[in-house]
C-alpha positions in Angstrom: 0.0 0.0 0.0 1.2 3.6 -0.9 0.0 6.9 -0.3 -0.4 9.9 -1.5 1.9 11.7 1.1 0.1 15.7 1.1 -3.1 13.5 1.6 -4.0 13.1 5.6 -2.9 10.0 7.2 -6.4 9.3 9.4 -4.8 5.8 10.2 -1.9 7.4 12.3 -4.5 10.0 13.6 -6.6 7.1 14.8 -3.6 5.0 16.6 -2.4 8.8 18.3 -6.1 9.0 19.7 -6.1 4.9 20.7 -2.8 6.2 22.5 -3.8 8.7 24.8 -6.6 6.4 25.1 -4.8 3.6 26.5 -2.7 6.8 28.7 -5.7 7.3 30.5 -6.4 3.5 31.6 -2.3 3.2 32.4 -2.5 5.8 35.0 -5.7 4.8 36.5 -3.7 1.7 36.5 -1.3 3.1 38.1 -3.3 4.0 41.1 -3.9 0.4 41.5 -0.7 -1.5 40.9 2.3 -1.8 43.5 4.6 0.2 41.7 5.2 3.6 43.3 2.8 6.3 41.8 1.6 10.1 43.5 -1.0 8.2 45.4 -2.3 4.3 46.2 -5.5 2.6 46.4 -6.4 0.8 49.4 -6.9 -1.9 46.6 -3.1 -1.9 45.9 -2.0 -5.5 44.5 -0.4 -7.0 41.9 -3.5 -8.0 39.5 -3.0 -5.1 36.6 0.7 -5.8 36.2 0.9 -8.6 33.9 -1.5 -6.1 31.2 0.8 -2.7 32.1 4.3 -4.5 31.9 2.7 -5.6 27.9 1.6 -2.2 27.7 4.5 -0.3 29.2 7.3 -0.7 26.8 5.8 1.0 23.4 2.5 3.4 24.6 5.3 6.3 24.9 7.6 5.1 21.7 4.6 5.0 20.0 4.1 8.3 20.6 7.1 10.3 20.0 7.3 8.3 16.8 3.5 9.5 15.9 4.7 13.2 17.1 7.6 13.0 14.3 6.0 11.7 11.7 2.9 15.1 12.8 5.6 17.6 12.9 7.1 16.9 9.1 3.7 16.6 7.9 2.9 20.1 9.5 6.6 21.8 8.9 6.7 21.2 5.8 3.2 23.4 5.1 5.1 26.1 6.2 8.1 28.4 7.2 10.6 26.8 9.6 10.3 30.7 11.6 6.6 30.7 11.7 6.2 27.0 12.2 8.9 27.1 15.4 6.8 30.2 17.1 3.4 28.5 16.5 4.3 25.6 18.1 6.0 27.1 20.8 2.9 28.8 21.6 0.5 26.3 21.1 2.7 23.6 23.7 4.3 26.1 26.0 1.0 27.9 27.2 -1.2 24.7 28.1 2.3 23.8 30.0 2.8 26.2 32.1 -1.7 26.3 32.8 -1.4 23.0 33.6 1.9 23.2 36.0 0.5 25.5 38.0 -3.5 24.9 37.8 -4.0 21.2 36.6 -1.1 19.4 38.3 -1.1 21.2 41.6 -3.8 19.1 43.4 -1.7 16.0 42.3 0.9 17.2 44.1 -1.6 18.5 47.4 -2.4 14.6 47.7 0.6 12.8 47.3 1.9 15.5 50.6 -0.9 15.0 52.3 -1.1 11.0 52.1 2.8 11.1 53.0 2.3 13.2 56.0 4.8 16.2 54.7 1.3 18.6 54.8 -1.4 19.7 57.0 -4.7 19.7 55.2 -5.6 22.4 53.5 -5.2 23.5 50.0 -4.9 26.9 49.6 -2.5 27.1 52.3 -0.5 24.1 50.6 -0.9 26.1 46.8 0.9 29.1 48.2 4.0 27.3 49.2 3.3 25.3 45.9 4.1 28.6 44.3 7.3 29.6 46.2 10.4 28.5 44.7 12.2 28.0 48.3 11.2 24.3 48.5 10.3 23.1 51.4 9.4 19.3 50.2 11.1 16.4 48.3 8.8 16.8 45.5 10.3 20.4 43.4 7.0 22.4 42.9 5.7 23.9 40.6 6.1 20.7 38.6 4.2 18.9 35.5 3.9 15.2 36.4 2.2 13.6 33.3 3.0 16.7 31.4 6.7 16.0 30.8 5.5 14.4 27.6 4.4 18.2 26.0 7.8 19.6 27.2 9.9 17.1 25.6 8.1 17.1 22.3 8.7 20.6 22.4 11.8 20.4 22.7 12.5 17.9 20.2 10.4 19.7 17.7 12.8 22.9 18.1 16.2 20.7 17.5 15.0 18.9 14.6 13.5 22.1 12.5 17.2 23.2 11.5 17.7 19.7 9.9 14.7 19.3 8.1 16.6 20.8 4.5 18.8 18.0 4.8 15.7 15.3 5.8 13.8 16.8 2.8 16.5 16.4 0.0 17.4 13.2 0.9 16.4 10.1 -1.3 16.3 6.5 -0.9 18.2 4.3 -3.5 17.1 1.7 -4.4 18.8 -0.7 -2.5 17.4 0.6 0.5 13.7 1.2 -1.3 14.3 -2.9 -1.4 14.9 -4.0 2.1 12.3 -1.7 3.6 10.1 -4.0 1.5 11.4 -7.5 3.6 11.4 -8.5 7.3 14.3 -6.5 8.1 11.8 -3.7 8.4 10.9 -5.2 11.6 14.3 -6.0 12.8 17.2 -3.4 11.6 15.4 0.0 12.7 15.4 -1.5 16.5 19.0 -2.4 17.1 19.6 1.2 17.1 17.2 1.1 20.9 18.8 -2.3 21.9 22.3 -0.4 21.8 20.5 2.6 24.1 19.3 -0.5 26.4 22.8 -1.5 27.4 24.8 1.7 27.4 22.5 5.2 27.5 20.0 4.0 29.5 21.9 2.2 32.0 24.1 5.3 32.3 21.1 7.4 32.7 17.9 5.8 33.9 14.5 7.5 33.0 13.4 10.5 35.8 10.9 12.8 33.3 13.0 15.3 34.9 14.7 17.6 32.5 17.4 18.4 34.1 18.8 15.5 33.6 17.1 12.6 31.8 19.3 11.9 29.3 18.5 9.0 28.6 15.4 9.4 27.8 16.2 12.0 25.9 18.5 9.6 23.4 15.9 7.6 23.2 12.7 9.3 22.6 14.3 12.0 20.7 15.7 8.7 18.3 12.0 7.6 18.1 11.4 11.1 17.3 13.8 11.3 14.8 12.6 8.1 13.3 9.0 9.9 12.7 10.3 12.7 11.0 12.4 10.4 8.7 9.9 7.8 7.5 6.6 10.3 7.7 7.1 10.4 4.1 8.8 7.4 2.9 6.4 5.4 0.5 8.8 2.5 0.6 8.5 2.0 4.1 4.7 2.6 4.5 4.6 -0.3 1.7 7.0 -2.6 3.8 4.9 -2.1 6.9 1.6 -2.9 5.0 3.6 -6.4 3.5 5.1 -7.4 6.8 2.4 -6.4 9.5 1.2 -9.5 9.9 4.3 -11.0 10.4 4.9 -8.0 13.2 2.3 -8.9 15.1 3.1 -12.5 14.9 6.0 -11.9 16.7 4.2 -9.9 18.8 2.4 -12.2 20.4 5.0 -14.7 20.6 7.1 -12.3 22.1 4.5 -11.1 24.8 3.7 -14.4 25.9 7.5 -15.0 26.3 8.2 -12.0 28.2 5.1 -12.5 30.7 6.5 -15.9 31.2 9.8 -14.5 31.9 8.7 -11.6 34.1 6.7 -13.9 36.5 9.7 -16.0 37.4 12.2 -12.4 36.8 13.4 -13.0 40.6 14.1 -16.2 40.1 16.9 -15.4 37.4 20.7 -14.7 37.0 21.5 -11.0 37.6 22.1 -9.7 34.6 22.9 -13.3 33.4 22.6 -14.0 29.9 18.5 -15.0 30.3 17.9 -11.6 31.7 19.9 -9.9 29.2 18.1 -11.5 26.3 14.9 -10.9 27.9 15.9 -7.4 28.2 16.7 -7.1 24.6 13.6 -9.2 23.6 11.9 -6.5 25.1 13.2 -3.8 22.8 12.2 -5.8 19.5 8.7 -6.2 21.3 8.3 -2.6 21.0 9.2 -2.4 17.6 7.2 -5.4 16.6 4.2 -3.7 18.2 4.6 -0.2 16.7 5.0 -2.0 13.2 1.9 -4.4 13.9 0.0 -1.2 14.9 1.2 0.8 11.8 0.0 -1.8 9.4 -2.9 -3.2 10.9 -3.9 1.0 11.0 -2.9 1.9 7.4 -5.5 -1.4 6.5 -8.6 -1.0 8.5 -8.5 2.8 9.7 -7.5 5.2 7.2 -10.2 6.7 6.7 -12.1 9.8 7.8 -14.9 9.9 10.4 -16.8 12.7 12.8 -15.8 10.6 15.7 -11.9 11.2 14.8 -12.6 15.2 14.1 -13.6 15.0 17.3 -11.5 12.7 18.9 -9.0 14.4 17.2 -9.5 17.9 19.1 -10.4 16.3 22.8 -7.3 14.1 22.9 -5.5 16.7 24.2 -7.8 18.6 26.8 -8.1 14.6 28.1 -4.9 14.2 28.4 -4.1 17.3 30.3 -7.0 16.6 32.3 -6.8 12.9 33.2 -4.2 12.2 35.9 -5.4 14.8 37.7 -9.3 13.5 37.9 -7.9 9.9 38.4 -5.9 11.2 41.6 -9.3 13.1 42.9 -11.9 10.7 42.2 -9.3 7.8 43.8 -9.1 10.0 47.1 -12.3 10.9 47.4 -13.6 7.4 47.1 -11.2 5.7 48.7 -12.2 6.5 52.2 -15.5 4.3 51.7 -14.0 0.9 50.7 -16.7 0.0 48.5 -14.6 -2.7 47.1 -11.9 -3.0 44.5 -13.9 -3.8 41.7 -16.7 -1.1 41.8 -14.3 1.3 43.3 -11.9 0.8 39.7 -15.0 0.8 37.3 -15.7 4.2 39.5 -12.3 5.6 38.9 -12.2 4.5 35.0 -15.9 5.3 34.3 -15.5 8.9 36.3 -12.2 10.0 35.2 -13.5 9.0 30.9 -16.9 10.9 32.2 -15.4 14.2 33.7 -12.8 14.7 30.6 -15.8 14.3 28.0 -17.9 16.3 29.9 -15.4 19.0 30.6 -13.9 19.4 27.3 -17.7 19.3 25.3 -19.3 21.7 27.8 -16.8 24.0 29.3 -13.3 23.6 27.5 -14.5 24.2 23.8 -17.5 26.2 24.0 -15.5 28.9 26.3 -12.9 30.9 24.0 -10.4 32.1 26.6 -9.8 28.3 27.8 -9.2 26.8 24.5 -5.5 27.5 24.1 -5.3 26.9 28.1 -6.1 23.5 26.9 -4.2 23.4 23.4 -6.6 24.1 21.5 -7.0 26.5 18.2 -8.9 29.5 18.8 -12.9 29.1 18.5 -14.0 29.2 15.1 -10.9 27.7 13.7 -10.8 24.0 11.9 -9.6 21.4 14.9 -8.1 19.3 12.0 -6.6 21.4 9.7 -3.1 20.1 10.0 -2.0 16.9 8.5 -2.2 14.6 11.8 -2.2 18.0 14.1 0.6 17.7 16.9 -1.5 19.0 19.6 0.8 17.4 21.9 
């Protein structure tokens, strides 16, 4: 399959918008599991894990990639200059609303469930404001919003490039291979090295200052957008060999659940682990390519649901951490059970973003770019797979 690459690529739109949808159920997830998080369910076990360790390893990858392949379609529509300050302006403005508005009573809760706080909010926002922390946790932060400062970022530092990314041609050796299973294997040895030298060096934080190697990694994935966003030989080669990619992974996910059920009972860093660990990294490849073609087959094509979907994803996703966090504490205290008290969570936190984006976010003008979005009035889809985020 080929495209015509000025057309819109609704398949990629759909799999960003099944991606923020699967976000939203990871964090609420996250309340649940044992793994540290802002703040626990009474409910905390080890249920959910199996599902969020298969879910883990691509949802972000996924994403980045998604984001580069938006921002060539959308850069190259017009000047580097004007394309740079637009962007700047449509990320850095629902950042900084959401640091110091959205986030904050995430923060509020995780201090007041570790004891560091006396209740009270406003008294807790005004120290939330002061840069003389007084806490282990740096405030004003952006929890779940780390994701809109990095894209930003990596935006910025790949604009200069893009002369070089848009003269550059494919022989036809290369046109070839994209076209056999090496499509699903050469493109991840580049994040298999990262796995044994960057990220070891550097383990993921989502803080800034230092999370380099995160940085090499999701700014590769990134990269990798940008690069095949209008490649026709590999959009061919994913639509030959997706069925292949998801072959693998399956086999692959049932391998690596296996594995991680028996993980303590392994070598340290023996060679089992070590394989596993770089099993892992194909995984996410094989996943992203499975998605890709299985996308580019059965959902490229337009809909009203994905105009719409399409404009909310990013109001939700600013919105969603914080609701899970609110609706978990304010239920927990009645231990209704761990099943009806998770279908509340999911059902409420999916119920409060739909209802606050269609009755208050895009009918109210001023909010709109609080929350990413165009000015009222304006197309919500006008860009080629619109990098809200």
């Amino acid at each position: 399959m080929t495209h015509t690459m000025n057309n819109r690529r609704y398949d990629l739109d759909w799999l960003r918008v099944v991606a923020f949808g699967l976000l939203i159920f990871y964090h609420v997830g996250m309340y649940y599991v044992t793994w540290g998080w802002h703040v626990k369910s009474p409910y905390e076990s080890d249920f959910l894990e199996p599902a969020m360790m298969l879910l883990n390893p691509w949802r972000l990858s996924l994403l980045f990639l998604i984001s580069g392949v938006a921002v060539r379609f959308a850069a190259d529509k017009a000047a580097a200059g004007y394309f740079a300050w637009a962007r700047v302006k449509r990320l850095t403005v629902p950042f900084f609303f959401g640091a110091f508005v959205i986030v904050a009573p995430q923060t509020y809760f995780e201090l007041l469930r570790a004891g560091a706080i006396e209740p009270g909010y406003w008294a807790f926002y005004k120290d939330y404001m002061d840069l003389d922390q007084r806490w282990e946790v740096f405030t004003p932060t952006y929890n779940h919003l780390w994701y809109v400062l990095y894209v930003l970022i990596y935006t910025l530092l790949i604009l200069p490039v893009l002369p070089l990314v848009r003269r550059f041609r494919a022989g036809a050796t290369l046109k070839n291979l994209l076209q056999t299973p090496l499509v699903l294997v050469v493109p991840a040895l580049l994040f298999v090295l990262y796995r044994f030298s960057s990220d070891i060096a550097w383990p993921e934080t989502h803080d800034i200052r230092g999370d380099w190697g995160a940085h090499i990694r999701y700014f590769s994935y990134f990269t990798v957008g940008v690069l095949i966003a209008k490649s026709d030989a590999f959009w061919a080669g994913i639509a030959r060999q997706w069925k292949l990619s998801l072959g693998l992974v399956v086999a692959a996910g049932i391998t690596l659940t296996i594995t991680w059920a028996n993980w303590t009972e392994m070598e340290v860093d023996g060679p089992l682990m070590q394989a596993a660990r770089t099993l892992r990294i194909f995984y996410i490849w094989w996943v992203i390519c499975a998605l890709f073609g299985a996308a580019q087959q059965f959902l490229n094509r337009p809909s009203s649901a994905l105009s719409y979907l399409t404009e909310a994803v990013f109001p939700y996703y600013i919105l969603h951490q914080t609701v899970i966090i609110m609706i978990g504490v304010a239920v927990a205290p009645y231990l209704i059970g761990a099943v009806p008290e998770f279908l509340v969570v999911t059902i409420g936190t999916v119920a409060a973003c739909v209802l606050l984006h269609e009755y208050v976010i895009r009918r109210i003008g001023f909010l709109r770019p609080l929350f990413g979005l165009k000015p009222k009035g304006a197309s919500p889809v006008s860009e080629p797979l619109v990098v809200q985020t």
